[in-house]
N, C-alpha and C positions, 0 to 999 in steps of 0.2 A: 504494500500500500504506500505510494508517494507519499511523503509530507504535507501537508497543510504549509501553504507561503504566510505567513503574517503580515501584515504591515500596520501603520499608524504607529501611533508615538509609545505604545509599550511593547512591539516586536522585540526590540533590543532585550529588554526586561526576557519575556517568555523562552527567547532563544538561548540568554543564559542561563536558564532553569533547566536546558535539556543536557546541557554540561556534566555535570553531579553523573549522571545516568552512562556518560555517554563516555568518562573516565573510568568508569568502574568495571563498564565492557570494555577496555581495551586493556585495561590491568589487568585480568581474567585470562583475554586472550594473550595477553605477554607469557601469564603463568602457565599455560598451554603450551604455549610456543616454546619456554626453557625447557619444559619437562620431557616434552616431543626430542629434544637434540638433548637428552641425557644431561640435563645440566652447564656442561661443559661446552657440548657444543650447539648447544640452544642458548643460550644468552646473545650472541651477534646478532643473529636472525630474527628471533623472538625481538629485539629491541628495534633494527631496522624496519621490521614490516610493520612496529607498532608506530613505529614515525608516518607510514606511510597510511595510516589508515586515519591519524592524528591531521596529516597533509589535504587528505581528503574532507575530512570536518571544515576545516580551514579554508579552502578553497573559494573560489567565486564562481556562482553556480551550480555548486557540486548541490540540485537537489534531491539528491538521495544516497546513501552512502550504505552497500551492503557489509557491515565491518568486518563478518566471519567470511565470506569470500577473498574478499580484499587483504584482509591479514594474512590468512595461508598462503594465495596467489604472493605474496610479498614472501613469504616465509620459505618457500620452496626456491623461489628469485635469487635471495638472500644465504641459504645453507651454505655455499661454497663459499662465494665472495665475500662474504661476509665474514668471514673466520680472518680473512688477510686484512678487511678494513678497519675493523672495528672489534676482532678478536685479538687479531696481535696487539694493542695499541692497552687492550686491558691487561693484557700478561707482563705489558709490562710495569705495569702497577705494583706488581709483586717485585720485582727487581729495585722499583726507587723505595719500595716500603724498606726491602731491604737492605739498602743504603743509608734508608734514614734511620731506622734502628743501628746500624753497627755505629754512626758517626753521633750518637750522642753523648751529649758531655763532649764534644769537641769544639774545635773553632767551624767546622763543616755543618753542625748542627742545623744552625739559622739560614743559608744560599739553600742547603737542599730542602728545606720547608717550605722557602719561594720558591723553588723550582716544581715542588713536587704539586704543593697547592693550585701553580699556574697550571701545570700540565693536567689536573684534575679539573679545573674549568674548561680548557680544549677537549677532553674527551668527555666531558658531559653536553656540550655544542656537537660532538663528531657526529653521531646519530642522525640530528638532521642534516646537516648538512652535505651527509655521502647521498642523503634520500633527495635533496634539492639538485646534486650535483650529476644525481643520475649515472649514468652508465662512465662514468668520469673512472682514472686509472687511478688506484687505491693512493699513490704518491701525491697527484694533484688532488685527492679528495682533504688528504694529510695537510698540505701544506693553505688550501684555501681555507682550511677550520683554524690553524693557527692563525693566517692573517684573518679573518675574521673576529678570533677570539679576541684579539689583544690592536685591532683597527678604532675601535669606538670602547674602553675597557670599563669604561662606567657601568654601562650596561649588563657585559656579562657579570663584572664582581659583584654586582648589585643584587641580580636575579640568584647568585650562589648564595647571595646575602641568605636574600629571603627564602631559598631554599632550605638550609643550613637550621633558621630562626623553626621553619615551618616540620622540620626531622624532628628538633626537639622537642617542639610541641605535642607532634606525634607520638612521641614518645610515651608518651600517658593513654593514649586513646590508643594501643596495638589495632584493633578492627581497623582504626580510621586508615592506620597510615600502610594496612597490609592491601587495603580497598582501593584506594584513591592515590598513593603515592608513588608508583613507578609511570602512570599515565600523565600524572601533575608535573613529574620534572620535567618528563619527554616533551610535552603543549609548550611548558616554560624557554623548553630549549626553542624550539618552533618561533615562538613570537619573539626570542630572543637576537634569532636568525635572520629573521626576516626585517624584525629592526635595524639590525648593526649593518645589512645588505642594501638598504634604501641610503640614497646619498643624500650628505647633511643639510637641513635647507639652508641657506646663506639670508640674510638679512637683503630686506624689499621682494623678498619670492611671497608669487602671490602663493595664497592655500588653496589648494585645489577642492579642500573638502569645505570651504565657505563660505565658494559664490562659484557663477560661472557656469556655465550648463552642462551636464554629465556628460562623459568621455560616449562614444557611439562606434 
């Protein structure tokens, strides 16, 4: 069954109501999608294809969004490629963790905490951006997530901010944040993307969203 279009001045309102609903189906299907690649090699896939179904929510015109199609169709895309884009990139997480444990107490302590923090805001950005980048070669996917991460950086540290704030919060409510928090970071990273990808307006640009007759 299509969607119902809304319009008038509480669309906005009703369409963020379908949100709640519509993160907890994609959380679900993430948690399918790990389980399906044994853990290990479910986590790349499972996360890319949830970007992609998150991309389709997002969209302009997208009205109708089959998620369980859409997801696996991504999942099965994603099983191979995915383990080099966005697999390797997690393993090696273990590697700087394990830098940063042996160099404590040292003068090394503090540069690998920057390093390791910044590089964990690049791989929480990577996800969408290998799904925006498309069939892109796993090296250029790498390298536009880093000039993106650290191009506009307010933004990304800001949204880890509030990530970060919203973990701990979580913390107390387990249901909330086993339901709702692997699809909330993934959206986050999304309008994060998409933000820091729009060039900056400069001073006397008119707003397109102000005045002016819609684009045709």
């Amino acid at each position: 069954m299509p969607e119902v279009q809304l319009t008038g001045r509480a669309a906005p309102f009703y369409r963020l109501l379908d949100w709640p609903l519509r993160l907890v189906v994609v959380t679900l299907l993430w948690l399918l999608g790990v389980a399906a690649g044994l853990v290990v090699a479910g986590v790349a896939p499972a996360t890319l294809a949830s970007q992609h179904v998150l991309h389709a929510y997002l969209s302009d015109g997208e009205a109708e969004v089959r998620p369980w199609s859409r997801f696996w169709s991504a999942w099965r895309a994603w099983f191979g490629r995915g383990q080099v884009v966005l697999g390797l990139p997690l393993a090696t997480v273990w590697v700087l963790a394990f830098y940063l444990t042996a160099s404590r107490q040292t003068v090394w302590a503090f540069p690998l905490s920057v390093v390791t923090f910044g590089y964990l805001v690049s791989l929480w950005l990577l996800p969408a951006v290998a799904v925006s980048a498309g069939p892109a070669r796993a090296r250029t996917v790498w390298l536009l997530t880093m000039h993106l991460s650290w191009r506009r950086p307010v933004l990304p540290l800001a949204g880890t901010a509030v990530l970060f704030a919203l973990a701990l919060a979580a913390w107390f409510v387990v249901p909330a944040a086993l339901v709702f928090w692997p699809a909330a970071a993934g959206l986050a990273a999304v309008l994060v993307v998409r933000r820091v990808s729009q060039p900056p307006r400069t001073r006397g640009t008119q707003d397109p969203t102000r005045s002016g007759p819609p684009a045709r």
